[in-house]
Residue frames as a rotation matrix with the C-alpha (Angstrom) as fourth column:
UNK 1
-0.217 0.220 -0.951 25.93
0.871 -0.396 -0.290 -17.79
-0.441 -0.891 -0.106 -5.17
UNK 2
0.200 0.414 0.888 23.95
0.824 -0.561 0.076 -14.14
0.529 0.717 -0.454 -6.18
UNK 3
-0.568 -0.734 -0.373 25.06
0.818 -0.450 -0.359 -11.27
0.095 -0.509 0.855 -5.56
UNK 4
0.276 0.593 0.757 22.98
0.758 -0.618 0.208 -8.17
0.591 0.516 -0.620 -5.22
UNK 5
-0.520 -0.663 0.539 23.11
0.566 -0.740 -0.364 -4.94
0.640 0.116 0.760 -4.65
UNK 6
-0.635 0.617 -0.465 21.44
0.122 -0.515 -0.849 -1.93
-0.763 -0.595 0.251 -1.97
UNK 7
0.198 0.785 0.588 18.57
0.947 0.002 -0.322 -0.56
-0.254 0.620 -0.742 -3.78
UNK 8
0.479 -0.206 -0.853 20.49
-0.166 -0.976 0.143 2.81
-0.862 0.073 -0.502 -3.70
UNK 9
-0.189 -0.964 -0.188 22.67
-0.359 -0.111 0.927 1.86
-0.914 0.242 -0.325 -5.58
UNK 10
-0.488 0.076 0.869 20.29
0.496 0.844 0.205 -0.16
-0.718 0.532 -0.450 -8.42
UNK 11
-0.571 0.094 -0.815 19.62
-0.545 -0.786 0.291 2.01
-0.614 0.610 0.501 -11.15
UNK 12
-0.074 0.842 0.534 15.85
0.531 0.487 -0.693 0.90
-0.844 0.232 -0.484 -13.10
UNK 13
-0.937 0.024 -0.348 15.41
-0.257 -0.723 0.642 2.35
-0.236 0.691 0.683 -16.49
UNK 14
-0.100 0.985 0.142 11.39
0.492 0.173 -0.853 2.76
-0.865 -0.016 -0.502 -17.33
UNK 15
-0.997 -0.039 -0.073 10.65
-0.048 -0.450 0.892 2.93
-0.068 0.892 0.446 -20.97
UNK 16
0.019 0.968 0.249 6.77
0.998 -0.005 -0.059 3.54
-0.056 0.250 -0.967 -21.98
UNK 17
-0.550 0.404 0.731 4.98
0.263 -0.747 0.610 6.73
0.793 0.528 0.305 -24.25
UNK 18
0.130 0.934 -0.333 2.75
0.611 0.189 0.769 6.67
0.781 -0.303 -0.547 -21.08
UNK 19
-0.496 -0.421 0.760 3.62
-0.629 -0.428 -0.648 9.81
0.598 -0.800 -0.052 -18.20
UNK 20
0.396 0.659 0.639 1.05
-0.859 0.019 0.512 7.96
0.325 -0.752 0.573 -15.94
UNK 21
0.986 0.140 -0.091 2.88
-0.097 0.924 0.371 4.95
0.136 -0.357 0.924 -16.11
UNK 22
-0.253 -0.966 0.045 6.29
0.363 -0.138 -0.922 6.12
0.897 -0.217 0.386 -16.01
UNK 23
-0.131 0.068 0.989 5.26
-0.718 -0.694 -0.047 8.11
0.683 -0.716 0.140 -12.91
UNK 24
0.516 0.656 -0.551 4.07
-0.644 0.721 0.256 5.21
0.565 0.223 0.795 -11.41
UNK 25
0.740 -0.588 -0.326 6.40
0.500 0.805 -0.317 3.07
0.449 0.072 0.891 -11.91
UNK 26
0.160 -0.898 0.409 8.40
0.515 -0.278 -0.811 6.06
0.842 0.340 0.418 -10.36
UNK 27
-0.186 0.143 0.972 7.02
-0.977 -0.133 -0.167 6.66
0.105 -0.981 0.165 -7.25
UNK 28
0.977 0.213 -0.014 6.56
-0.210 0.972 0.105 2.39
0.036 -0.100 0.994 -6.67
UNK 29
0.520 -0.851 -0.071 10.32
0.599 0.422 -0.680 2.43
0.609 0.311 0.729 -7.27
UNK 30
-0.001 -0.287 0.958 11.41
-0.088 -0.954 -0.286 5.52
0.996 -0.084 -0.025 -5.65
UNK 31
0.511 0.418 0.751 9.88
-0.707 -0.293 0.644 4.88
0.490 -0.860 0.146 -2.35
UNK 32
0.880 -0.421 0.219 12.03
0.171 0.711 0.682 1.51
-0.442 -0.563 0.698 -1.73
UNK 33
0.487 -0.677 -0.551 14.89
-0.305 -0.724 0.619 3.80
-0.818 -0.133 -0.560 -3.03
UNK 34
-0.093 -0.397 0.913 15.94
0.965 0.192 0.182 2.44
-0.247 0.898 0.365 -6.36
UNK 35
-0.281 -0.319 -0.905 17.10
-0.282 -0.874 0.396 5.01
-0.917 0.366 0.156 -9.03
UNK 36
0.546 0.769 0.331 14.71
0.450 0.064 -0.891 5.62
-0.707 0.636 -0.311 -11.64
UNK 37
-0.874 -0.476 0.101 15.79
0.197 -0.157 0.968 6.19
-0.445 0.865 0.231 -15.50
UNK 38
0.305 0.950 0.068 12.66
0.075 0.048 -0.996 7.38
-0.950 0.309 -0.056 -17.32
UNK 39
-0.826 -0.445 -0.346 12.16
-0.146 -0.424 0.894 7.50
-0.545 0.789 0.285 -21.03
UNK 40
-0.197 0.959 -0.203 9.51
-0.712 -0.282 -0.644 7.93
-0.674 0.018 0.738 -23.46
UNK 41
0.872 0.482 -0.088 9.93
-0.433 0.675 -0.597 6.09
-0.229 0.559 0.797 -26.39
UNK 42
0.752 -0.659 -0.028 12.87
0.658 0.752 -0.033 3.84
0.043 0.006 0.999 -27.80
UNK 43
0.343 -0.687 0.641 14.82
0.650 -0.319 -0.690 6.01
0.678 0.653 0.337 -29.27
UNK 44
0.249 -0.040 0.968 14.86
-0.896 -0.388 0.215 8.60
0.366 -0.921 -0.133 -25.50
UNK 45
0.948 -0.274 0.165 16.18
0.093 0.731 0.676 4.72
-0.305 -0.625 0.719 -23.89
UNK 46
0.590 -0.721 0.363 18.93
0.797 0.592 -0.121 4.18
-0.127 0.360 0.924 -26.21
UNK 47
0.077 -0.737 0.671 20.30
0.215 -0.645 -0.733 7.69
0.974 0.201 0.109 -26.08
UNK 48
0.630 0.052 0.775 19.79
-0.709 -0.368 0.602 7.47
0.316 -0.929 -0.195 -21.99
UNK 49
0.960 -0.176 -0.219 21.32
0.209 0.968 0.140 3.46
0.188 -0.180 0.966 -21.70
UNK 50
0.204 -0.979 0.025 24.84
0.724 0.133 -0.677 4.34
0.659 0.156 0.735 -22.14
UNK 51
-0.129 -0.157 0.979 24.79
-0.723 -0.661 -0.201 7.15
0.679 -0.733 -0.029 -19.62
UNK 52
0.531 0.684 0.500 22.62
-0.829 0.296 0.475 5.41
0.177 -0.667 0.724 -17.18
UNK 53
-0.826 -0.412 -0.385 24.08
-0.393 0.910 -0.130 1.63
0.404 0.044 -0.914 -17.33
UNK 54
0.081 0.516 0.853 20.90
-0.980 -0.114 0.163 0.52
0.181 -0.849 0.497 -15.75
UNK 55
-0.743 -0.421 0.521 20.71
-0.541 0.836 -0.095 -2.93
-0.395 -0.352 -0.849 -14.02
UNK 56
-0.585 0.696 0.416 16.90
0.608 0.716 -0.343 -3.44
-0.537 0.052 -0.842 -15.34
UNK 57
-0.791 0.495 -0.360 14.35
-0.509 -0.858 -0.061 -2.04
-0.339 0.135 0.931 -17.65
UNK 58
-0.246 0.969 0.017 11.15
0.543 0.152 -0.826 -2.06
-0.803 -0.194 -0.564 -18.23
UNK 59
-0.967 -0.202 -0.156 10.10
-0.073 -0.366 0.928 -1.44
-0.244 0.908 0.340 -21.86
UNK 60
0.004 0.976 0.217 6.52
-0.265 0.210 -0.941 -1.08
-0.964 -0.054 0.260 -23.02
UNK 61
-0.340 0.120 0.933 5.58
0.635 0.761 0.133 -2.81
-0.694 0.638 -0.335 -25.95
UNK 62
0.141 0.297 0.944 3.47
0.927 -0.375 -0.021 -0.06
0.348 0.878 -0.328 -27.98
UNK 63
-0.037 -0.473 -0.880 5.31
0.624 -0.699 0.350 2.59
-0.781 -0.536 0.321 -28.40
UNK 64
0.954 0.244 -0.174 5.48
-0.113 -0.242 -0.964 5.44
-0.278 0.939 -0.203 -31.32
UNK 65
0.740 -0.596 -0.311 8.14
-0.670 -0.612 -0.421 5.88
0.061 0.520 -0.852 -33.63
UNK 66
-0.714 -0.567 -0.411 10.61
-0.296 0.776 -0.557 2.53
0.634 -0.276 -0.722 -31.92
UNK 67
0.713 0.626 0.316 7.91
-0.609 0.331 0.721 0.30
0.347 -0.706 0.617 -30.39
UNK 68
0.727 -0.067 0.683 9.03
-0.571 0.492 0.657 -2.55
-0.380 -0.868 0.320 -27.27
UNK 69
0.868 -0.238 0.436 10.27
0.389 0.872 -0.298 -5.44
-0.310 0.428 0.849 -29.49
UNK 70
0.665 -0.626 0.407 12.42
0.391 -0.172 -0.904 -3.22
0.636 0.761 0.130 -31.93
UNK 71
0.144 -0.766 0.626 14.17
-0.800 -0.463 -0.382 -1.47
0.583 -0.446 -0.679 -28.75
UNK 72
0.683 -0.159 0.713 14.52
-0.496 0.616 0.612 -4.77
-0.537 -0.771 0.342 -27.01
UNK 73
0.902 -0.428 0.048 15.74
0.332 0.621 -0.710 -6.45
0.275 0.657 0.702 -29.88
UNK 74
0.592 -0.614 0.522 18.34
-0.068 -0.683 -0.727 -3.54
0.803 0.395 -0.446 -29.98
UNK 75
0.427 -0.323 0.844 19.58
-0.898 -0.261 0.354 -3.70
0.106 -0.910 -0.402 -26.30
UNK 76
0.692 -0.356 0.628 19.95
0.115 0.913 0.391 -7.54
-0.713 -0.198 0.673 -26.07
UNK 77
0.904 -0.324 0.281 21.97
0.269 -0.082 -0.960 -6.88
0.334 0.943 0.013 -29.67
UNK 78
0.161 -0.881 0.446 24.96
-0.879 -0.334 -0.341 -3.98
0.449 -0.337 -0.828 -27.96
UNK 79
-0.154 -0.702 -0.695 28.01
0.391 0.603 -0.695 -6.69
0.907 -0.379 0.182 -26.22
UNK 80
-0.652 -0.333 0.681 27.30
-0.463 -0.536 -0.706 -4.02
0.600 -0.776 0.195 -23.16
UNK 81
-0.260 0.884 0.388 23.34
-0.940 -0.140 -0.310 -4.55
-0.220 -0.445 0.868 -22.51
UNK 82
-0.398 0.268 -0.877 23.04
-0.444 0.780 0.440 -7.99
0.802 0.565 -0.192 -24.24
UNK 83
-0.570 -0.105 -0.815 22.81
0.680 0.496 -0.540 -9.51
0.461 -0.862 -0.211 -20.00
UNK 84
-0.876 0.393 0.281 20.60
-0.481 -0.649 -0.590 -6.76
-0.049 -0.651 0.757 -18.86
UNK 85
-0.592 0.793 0.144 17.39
0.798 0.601 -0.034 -8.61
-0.114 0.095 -0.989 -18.11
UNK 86
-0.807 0.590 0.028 14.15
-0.590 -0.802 -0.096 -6.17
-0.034 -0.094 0.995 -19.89
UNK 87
-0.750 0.655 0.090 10.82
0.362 0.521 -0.773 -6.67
-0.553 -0.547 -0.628 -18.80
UNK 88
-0.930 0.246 0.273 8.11
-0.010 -0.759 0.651 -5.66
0.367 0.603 0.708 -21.12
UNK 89
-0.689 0.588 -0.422 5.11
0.340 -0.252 -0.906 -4.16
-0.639 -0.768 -0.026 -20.64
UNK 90
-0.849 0.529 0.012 1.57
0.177 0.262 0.949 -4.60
0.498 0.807 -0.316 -22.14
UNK 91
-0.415 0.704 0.576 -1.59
-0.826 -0.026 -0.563 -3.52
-0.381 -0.710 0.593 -21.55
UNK 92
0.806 0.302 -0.509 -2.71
-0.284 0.952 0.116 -7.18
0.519 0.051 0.853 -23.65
UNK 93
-0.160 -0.254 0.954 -2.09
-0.515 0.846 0.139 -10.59
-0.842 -0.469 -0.266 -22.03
UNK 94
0.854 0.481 -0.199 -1.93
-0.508 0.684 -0.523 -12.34
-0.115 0.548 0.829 -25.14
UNK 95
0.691 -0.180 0.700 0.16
0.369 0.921 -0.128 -15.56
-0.621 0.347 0.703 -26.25
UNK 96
0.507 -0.399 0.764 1.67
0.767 -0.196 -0.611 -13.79
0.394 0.896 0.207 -29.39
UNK 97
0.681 -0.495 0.539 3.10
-0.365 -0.868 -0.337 -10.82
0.635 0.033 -0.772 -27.53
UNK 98
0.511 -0.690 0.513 4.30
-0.594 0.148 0.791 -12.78
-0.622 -0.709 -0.334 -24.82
UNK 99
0.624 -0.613 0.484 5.92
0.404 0.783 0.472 -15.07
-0.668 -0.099 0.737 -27.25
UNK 100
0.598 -0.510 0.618 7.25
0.447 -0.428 -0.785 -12.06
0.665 0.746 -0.028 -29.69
UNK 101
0.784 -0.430 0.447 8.96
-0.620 -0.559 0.551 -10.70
0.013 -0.709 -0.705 -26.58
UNK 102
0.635 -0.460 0.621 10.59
-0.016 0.796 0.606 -13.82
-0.772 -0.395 0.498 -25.74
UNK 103
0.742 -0.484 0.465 12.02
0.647 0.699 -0.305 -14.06
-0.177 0.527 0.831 -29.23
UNK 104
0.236 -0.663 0.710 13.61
-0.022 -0.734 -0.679 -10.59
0.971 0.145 -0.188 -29.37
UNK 105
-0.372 -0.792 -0.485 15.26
0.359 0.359 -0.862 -11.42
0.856 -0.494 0.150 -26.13
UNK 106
-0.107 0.348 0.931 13.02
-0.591 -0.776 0.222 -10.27
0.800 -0.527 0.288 -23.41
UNK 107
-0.831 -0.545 -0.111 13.31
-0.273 0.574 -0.772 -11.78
0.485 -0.611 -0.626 -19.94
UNK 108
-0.591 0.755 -0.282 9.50
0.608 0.188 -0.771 -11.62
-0.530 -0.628 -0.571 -18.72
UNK 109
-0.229 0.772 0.593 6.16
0.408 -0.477 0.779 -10.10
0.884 0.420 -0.205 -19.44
UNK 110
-0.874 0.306 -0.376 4.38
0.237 -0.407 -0.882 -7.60
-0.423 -0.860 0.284 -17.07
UNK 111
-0.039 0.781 0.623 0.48
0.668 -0.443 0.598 -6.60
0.743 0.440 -0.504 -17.92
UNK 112
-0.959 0.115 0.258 -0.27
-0.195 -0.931 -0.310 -2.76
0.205 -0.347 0.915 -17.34
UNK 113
0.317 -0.436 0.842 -1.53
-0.581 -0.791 -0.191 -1.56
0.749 -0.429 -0.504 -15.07
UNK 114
-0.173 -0.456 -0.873 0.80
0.398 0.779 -0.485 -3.35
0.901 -0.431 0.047 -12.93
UNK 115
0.924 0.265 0.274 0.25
-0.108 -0.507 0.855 -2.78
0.366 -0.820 -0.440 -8.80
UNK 116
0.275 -0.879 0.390 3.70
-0.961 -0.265 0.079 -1.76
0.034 -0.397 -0.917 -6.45
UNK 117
0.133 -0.608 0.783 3.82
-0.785 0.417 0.457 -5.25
-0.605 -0.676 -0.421 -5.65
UNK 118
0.643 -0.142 0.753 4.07
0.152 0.987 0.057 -6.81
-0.751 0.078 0.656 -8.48
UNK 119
0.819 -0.521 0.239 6.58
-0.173 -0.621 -0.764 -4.33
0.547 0.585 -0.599 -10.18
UNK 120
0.213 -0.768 0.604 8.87
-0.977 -0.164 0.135 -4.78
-0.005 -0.619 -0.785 -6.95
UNK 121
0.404 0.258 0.878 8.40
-0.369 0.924 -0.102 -8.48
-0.837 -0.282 0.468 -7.24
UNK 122
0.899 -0.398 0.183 9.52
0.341 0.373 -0.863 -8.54
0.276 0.838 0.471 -10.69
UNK 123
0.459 -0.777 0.430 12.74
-0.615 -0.628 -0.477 -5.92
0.641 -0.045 -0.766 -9.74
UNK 124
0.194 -0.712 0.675 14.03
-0.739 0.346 0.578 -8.66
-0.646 -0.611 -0.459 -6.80
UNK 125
0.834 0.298 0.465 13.93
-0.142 0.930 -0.340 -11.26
-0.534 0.217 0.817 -9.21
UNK 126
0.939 -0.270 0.214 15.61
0.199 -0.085 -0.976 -10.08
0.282 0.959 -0.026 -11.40
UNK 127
0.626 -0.658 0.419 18.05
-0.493 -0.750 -0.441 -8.16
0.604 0.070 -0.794 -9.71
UNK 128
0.451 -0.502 0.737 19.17
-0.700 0.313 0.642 -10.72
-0.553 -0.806 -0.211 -6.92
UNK 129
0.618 -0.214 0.757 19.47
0.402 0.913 -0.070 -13.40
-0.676 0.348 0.650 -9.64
UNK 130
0.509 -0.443 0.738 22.00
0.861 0.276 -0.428 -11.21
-0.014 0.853 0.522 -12.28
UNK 131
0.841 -0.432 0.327 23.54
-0.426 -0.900 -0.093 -8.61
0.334 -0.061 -0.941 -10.76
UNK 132
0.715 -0.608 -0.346 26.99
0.693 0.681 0.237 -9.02
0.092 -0.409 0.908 -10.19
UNK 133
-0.441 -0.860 0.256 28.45
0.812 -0.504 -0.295 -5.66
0.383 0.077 0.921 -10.53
């Protein structure tokens, strides 16, 4: 049986170098009341994660300085975040990214620019099927 939570209460962390697509992704979230985490690039996730606890994130794929893979890798790594399901995010649709995600522990693929309803569509999945706290 899944448990899930209000959407007040479901805290989204959005990683990507992009403001237009954090924003986005922050008014698309916002408006069906989830609590947005933003960050820019890996290294702005992993010093926000451990505050934040989020239930889901969204991670873009090219990023400077810590790109998608290397901060996914890193999250699935920690004993805390290892069960957080991240979604990355690409503006390609290729084979090879979707299967270099997969190997550094990533739970799905999204292609940018994504529309409200298939960003929220990815957030119930996820969240009805592994929340539990």
């Amino acid at each position: 049986m899944s448990t899930s939570i209000s959407n007040e209460n479901l805290r989204i962390m959005v990683i990507d170098d992009s403001s237009t697509i954090r924003r986005s992704a922050e008014i698309f979230l916002g408006q069906v009341g989830y609590k947005v985490v933003l960050a820019e690039d890996g290294f702005d996730a992993l010093a926000k994660i451990n505050d934040t606890h989020p239930h889901l994130i969204f991670c873009d794929i090219l990023m400077p300085r810590l790109d998608g893979y290397q901060t996914c890798a890193l999250i699935k790594k920690s004993a805390k975040f290892r069960d957080t399901p991240v979604i990355m995010l690409s503006s390609k649709d290729g084979l090879f990214d979707r299967a270099r995600g997969a190997m550094v522990g990533s739970e799905e693929y999204l292609t940018k620019p994504f529309t409200k309803d298939s960003l929220l569509k990815t957030v119930r999945k996820y969240t009805t099927e592994t929340i539990s706290s």
